[in-house]
C-alpha positions in Angstrom: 60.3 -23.8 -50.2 57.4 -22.3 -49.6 57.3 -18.8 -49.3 53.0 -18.2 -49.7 52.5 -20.5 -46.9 51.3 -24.1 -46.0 49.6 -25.6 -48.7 46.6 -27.3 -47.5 44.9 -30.6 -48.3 41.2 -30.1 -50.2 40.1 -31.6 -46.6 41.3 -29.1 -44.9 40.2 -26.1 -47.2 36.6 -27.4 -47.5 37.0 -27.4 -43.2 38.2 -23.7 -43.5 35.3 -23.0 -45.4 32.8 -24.8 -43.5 34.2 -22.7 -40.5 34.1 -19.6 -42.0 30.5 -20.3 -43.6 29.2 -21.1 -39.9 30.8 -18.2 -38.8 28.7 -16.1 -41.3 25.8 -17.8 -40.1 26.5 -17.5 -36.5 26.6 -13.5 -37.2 23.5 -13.4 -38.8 21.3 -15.3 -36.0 22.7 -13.2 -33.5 22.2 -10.1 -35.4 18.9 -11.6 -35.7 18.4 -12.5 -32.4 19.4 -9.2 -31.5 16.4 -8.3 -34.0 14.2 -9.9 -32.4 15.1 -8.5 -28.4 14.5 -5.2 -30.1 11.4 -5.8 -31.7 10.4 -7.8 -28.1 11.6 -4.7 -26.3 9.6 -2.2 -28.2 6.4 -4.2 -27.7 7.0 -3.8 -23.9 8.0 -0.5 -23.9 4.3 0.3 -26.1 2.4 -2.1 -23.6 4.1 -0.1 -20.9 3.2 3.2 -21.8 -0.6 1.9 -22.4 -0.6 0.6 -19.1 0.8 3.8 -17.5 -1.7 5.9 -19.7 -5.1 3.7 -17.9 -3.0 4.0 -14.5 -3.4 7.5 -15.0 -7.0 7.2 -16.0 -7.9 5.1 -13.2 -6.2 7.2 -11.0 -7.9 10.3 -12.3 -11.5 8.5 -12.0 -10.5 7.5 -8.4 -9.9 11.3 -7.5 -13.5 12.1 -9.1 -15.6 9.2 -7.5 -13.6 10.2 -4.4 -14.2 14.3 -4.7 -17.7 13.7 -5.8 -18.4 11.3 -2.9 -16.9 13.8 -0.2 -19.2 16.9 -1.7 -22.2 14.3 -0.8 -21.0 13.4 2.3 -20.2 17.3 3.3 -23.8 18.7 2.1 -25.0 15.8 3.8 -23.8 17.1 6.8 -24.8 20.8 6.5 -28.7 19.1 6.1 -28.2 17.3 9.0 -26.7 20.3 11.2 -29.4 22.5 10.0 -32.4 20.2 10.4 -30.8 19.7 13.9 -30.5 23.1 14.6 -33.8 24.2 13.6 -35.5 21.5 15.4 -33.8 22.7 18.6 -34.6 26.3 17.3 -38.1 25.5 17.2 -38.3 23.3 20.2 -36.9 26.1 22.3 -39.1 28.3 21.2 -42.0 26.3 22.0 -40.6 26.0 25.5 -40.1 29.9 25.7 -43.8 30.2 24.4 -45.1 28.3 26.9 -43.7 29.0 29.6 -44.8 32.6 28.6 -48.4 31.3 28.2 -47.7 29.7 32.1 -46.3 33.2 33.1 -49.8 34.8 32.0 -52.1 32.4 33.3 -50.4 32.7 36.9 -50.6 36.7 36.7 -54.1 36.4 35.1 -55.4 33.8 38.1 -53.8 36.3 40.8 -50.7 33.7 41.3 -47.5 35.4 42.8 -44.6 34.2 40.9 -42.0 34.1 43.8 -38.9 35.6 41.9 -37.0 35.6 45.2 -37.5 39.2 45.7 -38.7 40.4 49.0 
């Protein structure tokens, strides 16, 4: 009787240790796959933070082109107000001068300006 258990043919030994060899290497290509995903998983994780890092410098260049291009556009528009008001300014003065000047002449020449006052 046996009381260590089965004794097994050299066939079946060598298949136990064929098993337990390609179990060994079964645990090392997925501990080195596993190696790999890291390694694969780091490399996105750096290209991700580069890409967020120029997002934010694009981002930052966008809200300078954009400030910089609405301080043009404002002091644009003061010019334009002012060279519009002073035209105006200067146009009504003109008038006002002139119809001074008419105002004279008429007194001057002996014209009554009817102001509607009797």
């Amino acid at each position: 009787m046996e009381a260590a258990g089965p004794r097994r043919s050299p066939i079946e030994q060598a298949m136990l240790r064929l098993r337990d060899t390609q179990v060994q290497l079964s645990t090392s290509k997925i501990r080195a796959s596993f190696a790999r995903m890291d390694d694969t998983a780091r490399l996105f994780q750096i290209e991700y933070e580069e890409t967020c890092a120029m997002l934010a410098r694009v981002q930052a260049h966008q809200e300078e082109v954009a400030t910089a291009c609405f301080q043009v556009v404002e002091d644009s528009v003061v010019t334009v107000q002012r060279v519009i008001r002073g035209f105006l300014a200067r146009r009504l003065f003109r008038q006002a001068v002139t119809l001074k000047a008419a105002v004279r002449v008429q007194r001057v020449a002996g014209l009554a300006v009817d102001t509607g006052a009797s």
